[in-house]
C-alpha positions as CSV (number, residue, x, y, z in Angstrom):
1,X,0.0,0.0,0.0
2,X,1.3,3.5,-0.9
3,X,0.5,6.8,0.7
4,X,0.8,10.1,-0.2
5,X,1.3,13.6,1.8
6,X,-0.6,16.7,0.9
7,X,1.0,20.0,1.8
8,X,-0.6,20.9,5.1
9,X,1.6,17.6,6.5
10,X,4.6,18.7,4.8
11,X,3.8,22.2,6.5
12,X,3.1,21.2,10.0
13,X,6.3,18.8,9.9
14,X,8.3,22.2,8.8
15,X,7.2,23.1,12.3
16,X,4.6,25.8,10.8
17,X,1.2,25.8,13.1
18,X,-0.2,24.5,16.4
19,X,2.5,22.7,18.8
20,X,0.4,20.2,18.7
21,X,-0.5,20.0,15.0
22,X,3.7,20.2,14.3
23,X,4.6,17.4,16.7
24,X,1.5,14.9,15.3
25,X,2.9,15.8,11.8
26,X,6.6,14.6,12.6
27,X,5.8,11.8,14.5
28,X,3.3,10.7,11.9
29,X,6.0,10.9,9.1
30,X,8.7,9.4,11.3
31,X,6.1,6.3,11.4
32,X,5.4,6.3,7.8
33,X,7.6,3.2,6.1
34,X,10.0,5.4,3.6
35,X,9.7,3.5,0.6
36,X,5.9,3.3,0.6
37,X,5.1,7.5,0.6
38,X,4.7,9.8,-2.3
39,X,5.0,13.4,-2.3
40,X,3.1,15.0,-5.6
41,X,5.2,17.7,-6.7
42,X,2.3,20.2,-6.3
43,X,2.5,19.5,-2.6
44,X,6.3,20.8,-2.5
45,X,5.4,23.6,-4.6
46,X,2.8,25.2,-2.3
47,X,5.4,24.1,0.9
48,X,8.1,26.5,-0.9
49,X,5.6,29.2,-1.2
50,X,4.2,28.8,2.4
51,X,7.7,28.9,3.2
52,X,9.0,31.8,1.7
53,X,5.9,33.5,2.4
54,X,3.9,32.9,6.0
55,X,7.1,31.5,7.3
56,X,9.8,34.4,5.7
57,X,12.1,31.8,5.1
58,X,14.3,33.2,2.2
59,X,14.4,31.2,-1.4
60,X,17.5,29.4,-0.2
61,X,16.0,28.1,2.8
62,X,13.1,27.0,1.3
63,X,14.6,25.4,-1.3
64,X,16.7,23.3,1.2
65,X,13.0,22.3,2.7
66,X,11.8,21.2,-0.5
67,X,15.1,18.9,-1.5
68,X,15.4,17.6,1.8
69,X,11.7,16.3,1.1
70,X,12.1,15.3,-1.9
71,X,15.6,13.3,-1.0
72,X,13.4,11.2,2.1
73,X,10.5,10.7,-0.2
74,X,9.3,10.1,-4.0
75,X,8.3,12.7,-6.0
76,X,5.9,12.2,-8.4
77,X,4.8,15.1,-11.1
78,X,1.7,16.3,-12.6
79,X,0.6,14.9,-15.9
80,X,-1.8,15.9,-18.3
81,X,-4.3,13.5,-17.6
82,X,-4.3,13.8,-14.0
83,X,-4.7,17.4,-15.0
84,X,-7.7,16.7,-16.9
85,X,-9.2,14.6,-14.3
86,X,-8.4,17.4,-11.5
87,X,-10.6,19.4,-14.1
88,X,-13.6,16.9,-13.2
89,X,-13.0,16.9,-10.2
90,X,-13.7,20.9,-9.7
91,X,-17.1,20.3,-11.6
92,X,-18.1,17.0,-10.1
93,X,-17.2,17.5,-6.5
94,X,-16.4,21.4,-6.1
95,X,-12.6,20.5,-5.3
96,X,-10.2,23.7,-5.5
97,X,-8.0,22.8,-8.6
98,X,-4.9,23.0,-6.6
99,X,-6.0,19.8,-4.4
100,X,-8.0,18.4,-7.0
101,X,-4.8,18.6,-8.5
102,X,-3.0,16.7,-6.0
103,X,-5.8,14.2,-5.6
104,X,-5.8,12.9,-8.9
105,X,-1.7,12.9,-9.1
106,X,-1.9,10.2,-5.6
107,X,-4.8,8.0,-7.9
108,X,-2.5,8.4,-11.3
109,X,0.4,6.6,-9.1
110,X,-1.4,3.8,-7.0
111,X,-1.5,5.2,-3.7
112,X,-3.9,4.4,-1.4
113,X,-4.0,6.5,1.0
114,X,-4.3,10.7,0.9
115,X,-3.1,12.3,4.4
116,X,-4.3,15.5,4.4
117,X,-6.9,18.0,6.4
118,X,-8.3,19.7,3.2
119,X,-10.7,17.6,1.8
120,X,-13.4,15.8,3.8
121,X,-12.1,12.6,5.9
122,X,-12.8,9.5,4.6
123,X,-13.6,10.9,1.0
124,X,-12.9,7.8,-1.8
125,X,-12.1,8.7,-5.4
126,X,-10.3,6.2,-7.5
127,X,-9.5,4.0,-4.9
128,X,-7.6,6.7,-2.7
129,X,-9.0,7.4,0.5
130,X,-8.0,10.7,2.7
131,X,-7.7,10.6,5.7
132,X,-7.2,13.5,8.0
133,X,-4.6,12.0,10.8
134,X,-5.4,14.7,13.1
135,X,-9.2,13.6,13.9
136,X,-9.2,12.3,17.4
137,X,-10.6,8.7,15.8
138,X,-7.8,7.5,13.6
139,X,-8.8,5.6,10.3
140,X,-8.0,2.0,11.3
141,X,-6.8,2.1,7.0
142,X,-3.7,4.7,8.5
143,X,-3.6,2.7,11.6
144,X,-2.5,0.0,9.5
145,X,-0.3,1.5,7.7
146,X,1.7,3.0,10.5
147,X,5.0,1.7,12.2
148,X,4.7,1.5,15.5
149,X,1.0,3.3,15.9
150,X,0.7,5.5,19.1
């Protein structure tokens, strides 16, 4: 089973937000096995710009996020078709683009599992179910998944 991280993870884990919020995020990511996690490279592009921008950290520094990221964890890039299906995904379920986007990047590569806190828990599309992993009841799918659940 594959799972992918949408950006608010990636943010939180950058130690951006709530203590509590930052701390879930790294611990979740330390217990995420390595080989088994995407990272859609729209998700790195909206870290860098909440980077650079809500955190002031300069181009440099961000850049050093995003590489670091994309050095733990596969990358995986936006195609045409998972553009075009991100399209009917803004008609058919009022998704912004920009997660819409990511959505249909995580189905294009076989993951199963969406982590993220945009997008209603437990919504299905393609076989690729997100889950929010900072809802006091954990998805027992995550649960699963996890090394060494807390």
């Amino acid at each position: 089973m594959r799972v992918a991280l949408d950006t608010n993870i990636l943010v939180y884990a950058e130690g951006l937000g709530d203590e509590a919020r930052c701390s879930a995020a790294l611990l979740l990511v330390e217990q995420l096995p390595g080989g088994a996690v995407l990272l859609p490279a729209q998700a790195l592009g909206e870290l860098s710009r909440v980077l650079t921008g809500k955190a002031k950290r300069t181009a440099a520094q961000a850049r050093e996020a995003v590489l670091g990221w994309a050095d733990s964890f596969e990358v995986a890039d936006s195609s045409w078709p998972a553009f075009q299906a991100a399209l009917d995904l803004m008609v058919d379920h009022k998704l912004p683009m920009w997660d819409a986007l990511i959505l249909a990047v995580v189905a294009e590569n076989h993951c199963r599992l969406l982590l993220s806190e945009d997008f209603q828990n437990g919504f299905t599309w393609r076989g690729v179910t997100v889950v929010d992993p900072f809802v006091a009841q954990r998805s027992p799918l995550l649960m699963g998944f996890l090394r060494n659940p807390s």
